[in-house]
C-alpha positions in Angstrom: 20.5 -12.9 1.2 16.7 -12.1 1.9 14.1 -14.7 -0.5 11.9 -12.8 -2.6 8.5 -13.3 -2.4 5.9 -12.1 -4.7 2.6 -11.9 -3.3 -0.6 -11.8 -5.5 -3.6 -10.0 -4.1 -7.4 -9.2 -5.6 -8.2 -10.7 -8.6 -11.1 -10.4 -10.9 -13.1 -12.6 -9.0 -16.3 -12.4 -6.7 -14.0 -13.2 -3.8 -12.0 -10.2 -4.5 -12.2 -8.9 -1.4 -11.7 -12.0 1.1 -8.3 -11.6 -0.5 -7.3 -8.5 0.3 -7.9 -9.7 4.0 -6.1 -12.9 3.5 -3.2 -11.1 1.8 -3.0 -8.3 4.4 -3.0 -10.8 6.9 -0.2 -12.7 5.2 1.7 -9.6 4.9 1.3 -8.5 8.6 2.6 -11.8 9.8 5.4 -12.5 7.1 9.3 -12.8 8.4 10.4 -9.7 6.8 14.0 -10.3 7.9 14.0 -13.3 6.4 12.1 -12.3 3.2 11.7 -9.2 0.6 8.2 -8.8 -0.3 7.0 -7.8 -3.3 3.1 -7.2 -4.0 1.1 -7.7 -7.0 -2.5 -6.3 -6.6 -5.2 -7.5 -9.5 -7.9 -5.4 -9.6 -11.6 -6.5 -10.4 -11.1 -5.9 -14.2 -8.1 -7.9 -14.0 -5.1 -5.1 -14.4 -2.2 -6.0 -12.6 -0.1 -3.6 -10.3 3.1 -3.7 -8.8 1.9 -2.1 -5.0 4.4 0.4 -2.7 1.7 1.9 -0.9 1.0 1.5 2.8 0.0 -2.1 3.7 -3.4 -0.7 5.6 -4.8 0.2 2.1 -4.9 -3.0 0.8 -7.8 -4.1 3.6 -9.3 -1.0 2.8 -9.7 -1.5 -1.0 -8.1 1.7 -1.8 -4.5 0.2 -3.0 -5.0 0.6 -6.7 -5.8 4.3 -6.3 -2.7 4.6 -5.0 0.7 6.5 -6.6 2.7 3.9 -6.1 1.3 1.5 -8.2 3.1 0.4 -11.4 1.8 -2.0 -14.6 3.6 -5.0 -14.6 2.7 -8.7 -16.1 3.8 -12.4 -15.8 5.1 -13.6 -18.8 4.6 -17.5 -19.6 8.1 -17.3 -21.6 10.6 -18.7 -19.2 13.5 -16.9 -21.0 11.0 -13.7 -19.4 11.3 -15.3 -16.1 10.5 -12.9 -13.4 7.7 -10.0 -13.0 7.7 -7.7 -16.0 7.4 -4.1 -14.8 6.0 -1.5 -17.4 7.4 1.7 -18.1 6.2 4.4 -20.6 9.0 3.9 -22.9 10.8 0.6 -21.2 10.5 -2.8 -19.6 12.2 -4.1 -16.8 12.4 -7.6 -15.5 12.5 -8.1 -11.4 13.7 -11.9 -10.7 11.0 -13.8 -7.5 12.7 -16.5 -5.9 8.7 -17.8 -5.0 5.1 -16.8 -5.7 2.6 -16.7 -3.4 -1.1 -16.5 -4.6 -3.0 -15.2 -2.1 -6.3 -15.6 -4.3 -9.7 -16.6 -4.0 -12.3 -18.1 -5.8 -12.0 -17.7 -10.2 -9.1 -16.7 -12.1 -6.7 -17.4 -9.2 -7.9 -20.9 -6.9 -9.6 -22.5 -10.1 -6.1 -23.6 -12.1 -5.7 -20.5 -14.1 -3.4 -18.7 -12.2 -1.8 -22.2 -12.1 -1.0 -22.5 -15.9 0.5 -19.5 -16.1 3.1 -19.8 -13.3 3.5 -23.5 -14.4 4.1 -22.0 -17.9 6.5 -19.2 -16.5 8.5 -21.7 -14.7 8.9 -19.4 -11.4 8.2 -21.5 -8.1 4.7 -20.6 -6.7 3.0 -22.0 -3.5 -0.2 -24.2 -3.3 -1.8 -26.8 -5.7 -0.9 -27.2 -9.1 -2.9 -26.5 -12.4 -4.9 -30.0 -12.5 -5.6 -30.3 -8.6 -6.6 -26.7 -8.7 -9.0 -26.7 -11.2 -10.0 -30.0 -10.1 -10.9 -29.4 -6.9 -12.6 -26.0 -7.9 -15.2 -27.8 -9.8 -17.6 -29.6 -7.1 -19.2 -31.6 -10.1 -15.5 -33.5 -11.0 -14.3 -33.6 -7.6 -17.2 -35.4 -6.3 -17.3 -38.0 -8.4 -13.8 -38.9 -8.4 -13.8 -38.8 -4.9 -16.9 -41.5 -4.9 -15.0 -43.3 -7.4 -12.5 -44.3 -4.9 -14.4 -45.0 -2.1 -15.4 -42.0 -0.3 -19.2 -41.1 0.3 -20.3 -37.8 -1.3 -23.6 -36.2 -1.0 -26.0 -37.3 -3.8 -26.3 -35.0 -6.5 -27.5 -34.0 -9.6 -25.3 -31.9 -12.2 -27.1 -28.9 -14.5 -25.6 -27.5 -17.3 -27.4 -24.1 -18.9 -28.0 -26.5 -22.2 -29.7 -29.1 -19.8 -33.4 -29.2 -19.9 -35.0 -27.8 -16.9 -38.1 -29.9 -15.8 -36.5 -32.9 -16.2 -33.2 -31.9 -14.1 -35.4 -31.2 -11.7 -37.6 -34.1 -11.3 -34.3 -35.5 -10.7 -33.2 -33.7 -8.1 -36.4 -33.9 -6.8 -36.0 -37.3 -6.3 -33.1 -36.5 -3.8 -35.7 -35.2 -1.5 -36.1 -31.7 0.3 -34.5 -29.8 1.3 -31.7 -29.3 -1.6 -28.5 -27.2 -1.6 -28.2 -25.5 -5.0 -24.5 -24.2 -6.1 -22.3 -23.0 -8.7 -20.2 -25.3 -9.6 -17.1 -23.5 -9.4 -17.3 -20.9 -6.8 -16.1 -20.6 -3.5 -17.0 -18.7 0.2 -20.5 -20.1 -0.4 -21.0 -17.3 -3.3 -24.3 -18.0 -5.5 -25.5 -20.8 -2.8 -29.2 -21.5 -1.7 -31.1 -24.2 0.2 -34.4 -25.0 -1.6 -37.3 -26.4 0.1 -39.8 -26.1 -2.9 -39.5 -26.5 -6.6 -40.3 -23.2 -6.9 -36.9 -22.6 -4.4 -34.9 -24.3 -6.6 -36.0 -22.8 -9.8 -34.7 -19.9 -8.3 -31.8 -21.0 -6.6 -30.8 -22.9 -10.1 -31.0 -19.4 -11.7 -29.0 -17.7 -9.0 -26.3 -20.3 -9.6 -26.0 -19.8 -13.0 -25.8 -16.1 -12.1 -22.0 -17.7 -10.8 -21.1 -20.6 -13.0 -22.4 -22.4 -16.2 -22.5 -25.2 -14.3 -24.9 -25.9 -11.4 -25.0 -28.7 -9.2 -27.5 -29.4 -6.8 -26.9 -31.5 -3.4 -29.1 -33.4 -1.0 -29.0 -32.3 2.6 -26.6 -34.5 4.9 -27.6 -34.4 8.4 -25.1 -33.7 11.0 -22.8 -30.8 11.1 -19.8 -29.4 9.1 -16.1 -30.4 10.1 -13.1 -29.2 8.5 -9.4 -30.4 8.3 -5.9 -28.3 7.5 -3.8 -30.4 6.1 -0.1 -28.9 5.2 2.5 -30.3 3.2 3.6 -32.3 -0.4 5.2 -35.8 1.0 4.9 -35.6 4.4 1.6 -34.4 5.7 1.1 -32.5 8.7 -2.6 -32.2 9.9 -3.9 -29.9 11.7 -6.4 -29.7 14.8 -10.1 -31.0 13.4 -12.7 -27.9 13.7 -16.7 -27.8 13.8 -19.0 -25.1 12.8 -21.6 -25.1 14.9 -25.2 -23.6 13.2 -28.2 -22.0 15.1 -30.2 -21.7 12.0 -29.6 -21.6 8.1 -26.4 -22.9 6.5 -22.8 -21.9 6.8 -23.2 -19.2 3.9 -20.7 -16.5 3.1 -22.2 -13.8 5.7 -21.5 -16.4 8.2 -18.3 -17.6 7.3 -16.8 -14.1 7.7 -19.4 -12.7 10.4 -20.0 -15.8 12.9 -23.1 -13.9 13.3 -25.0 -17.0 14.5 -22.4 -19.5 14.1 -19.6 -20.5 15.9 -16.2 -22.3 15.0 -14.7 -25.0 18.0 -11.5 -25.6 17.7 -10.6 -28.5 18.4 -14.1 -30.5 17.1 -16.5 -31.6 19.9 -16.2 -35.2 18.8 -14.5 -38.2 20.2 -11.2 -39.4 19.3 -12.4 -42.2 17.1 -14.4 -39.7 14.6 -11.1 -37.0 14.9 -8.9 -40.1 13.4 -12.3 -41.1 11.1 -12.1 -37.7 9.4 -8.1 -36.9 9.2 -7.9 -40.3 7.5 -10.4 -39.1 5.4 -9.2 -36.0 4.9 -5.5 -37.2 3.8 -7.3 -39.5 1.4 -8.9 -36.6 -0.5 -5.7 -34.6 -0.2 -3.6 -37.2 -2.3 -6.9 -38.8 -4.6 -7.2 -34.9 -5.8 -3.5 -34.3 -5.9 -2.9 -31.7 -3.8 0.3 -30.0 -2.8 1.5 -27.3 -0.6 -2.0 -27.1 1.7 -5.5 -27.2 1.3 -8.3 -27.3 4.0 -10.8 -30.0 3.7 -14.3 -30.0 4.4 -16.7 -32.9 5.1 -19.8 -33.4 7.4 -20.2 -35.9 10.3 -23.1 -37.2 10.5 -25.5 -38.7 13.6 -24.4 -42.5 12.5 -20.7 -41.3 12.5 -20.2 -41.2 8.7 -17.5 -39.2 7.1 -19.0 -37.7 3.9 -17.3 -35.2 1.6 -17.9 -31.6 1.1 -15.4 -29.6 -1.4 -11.6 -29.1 -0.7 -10.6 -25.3 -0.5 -6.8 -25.0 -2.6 -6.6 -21.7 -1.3 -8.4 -21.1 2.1 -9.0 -18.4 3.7 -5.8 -16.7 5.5 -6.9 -14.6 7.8 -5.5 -14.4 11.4 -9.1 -15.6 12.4 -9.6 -17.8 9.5 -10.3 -21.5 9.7 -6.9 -23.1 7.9 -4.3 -21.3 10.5 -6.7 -21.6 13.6 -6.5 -25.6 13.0 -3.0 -25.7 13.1 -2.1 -22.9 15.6 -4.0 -25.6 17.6 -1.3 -28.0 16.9 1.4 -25.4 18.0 1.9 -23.9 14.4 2.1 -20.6 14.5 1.0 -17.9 11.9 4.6 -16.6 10.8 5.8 -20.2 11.0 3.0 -22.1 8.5 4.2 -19.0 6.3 7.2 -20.3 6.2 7.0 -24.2 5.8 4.7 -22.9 2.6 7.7 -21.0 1.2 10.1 -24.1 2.5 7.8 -26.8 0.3 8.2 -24.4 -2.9 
């Protein structure tokens, strides 16, 4: 008997749209001998929709326009286990053997999609409520990562009660340039590098834009590595990759254009700095309590330092993307992480 597997798409979230690629990926490449899909869009404003429609409108951002779309809801009563599909006059419950929230960024990466499947008691892939929301908020993450050992960028925290000039002078004191970011946002939404305090006036305004909470980073030299790491107890890590910049920073144009960046996988670096930065990496993995599989992102710098980035709880999961190149490199295929994730459930 085939597994059902819900999977949620879209969400009311700036990174809507990166999920409708990750979930149409996820979709393409799914065992469908093996298991019965069923798909739950969320649109921007946040209505859910069972989805029948043809897979190709998904990408296209045409799904909830569709016929075949139905109201339904997750209920956090575990005596209402199941997805709840909404009739005009009826209910009707449809029993998931597993979740799979294909969801970026807030309302779905940051721990609130979490609680509620936690609540509802059905199985779901990925991080749990705490390490979700945990590792969604740059400001806590850092600073329990530094807590137990591991270098961090230094930083300076803003919060919209804060007082400005004074936040600033102590930035400042970092020393240009700065990176200014919403705390809780991913695929480099609402980030800027500042080179003057008139830059990151502005770029601490544009962050708030995102978040209420702002933090703002002094620049590591080096470059950007990443690790895939897959698994709850027994952790399999993937291939090490290395973004390689011609100018700017790894912002979200780049991350899903490569317009002027490129991605090696496996990392130009030795084999002492690939076993530096999986070490590392695993370290994160279990200080922030993650489960399933997260990708973790870290810089290397010229003196061979490992220093800590952010840890994505739900990368992106495209064919191309990051988290399944790394461990294709390994010999994991597409279809085959897919199905460890639903195993680990």
């Amino acid at each position: 008997m085939k597994k059902k597997v819900a999977i949620l798409f879209g969400g009311a979230s700036s990174e809507y749209l990166v999920s409708l690629v990750s979930a149409s990926a996820v979709i393409a490449n799914i065992n469908t001998e093996k298991y019965e899909l069923i798909l739950i869009g969320i649109t921007k404003k946040g209505e859910w929709l069972r989805y029948n429609g043809p897979i190709h409108k998904i990408e296209e951002d045409t799904w909830y326009d569709d016929d075949h779309c139905l109201p339904v809801l997750i209920s956090p009563s575990k005596k209402m286990q199941g997805i709840i599909e909404i009739y005009k006059n009826t209910i009707k419950k449809v029993e998931v053997d597993v979740i799979f929230p294909v969801l970026h960024g807030k309302n779905g990466e940051d721990g609130t999609m979490q609680g509620l499947l936690e609540l509802s008691g059905i199985p779901f892939i990925g991080c749990k409520t705490l390490s979700s929301a945990i590792c969604m908020d740059k400001d806590i993450a850092h600073s329990l990562a530094q807590a137990k050992g591991v270098k961090i960028p230094g930083f300076v925290t803003l919060r919209s009660y804060d007082d400005l000039s004074t936040k600033v002078k102590e930035a400042e004191k970092l020393g240009y340039p700065l990176f200014v970011k919403p705390a809780k946002a991913g695929s480099s939404f609402g980030i800027t590098k500042a080179n003057t305090s008139e830059g990151l006036i502005k770029g601490i305004e544009e962050g708030f834009k995102h978040d209420d909470k702002v933090v703002v980073e002094e620049h590591i030299e080096g470059f950007e590595v990443g690790c895939a790491i897959l698994g709850t107890e027994q952790l399999i890590v993937g291939a090490v990759d290395e973004i390689e910049l011609s100018q700017g920073f790894f912002d979200f144009t780049e991350k899903y254009t490569l317009q002027s960046s490129k991605i090696h996988v496996p990392a130009r670096i030795s084999k002492e700095n690939e076993e530096k930065i999986k070490n590392v990496a695993k370290h994160l993995y279990r200080i922030l309590e993650c489960t399933g599989f997260a990708r973790v992102d870290m810089f290397l710098t010229p003196q061979g330092e490992i220093v800590f980035n952010e840890i994505n709880t739900i990368p992106g999961f495209t064919a191309h993307s990051r988290y399944p190149n790394m461990l294709k490199e390994i010999g994991i295929s597409y279809s085959e992480l897919i199905d460890t994730l639903i195993e680990l459930v």
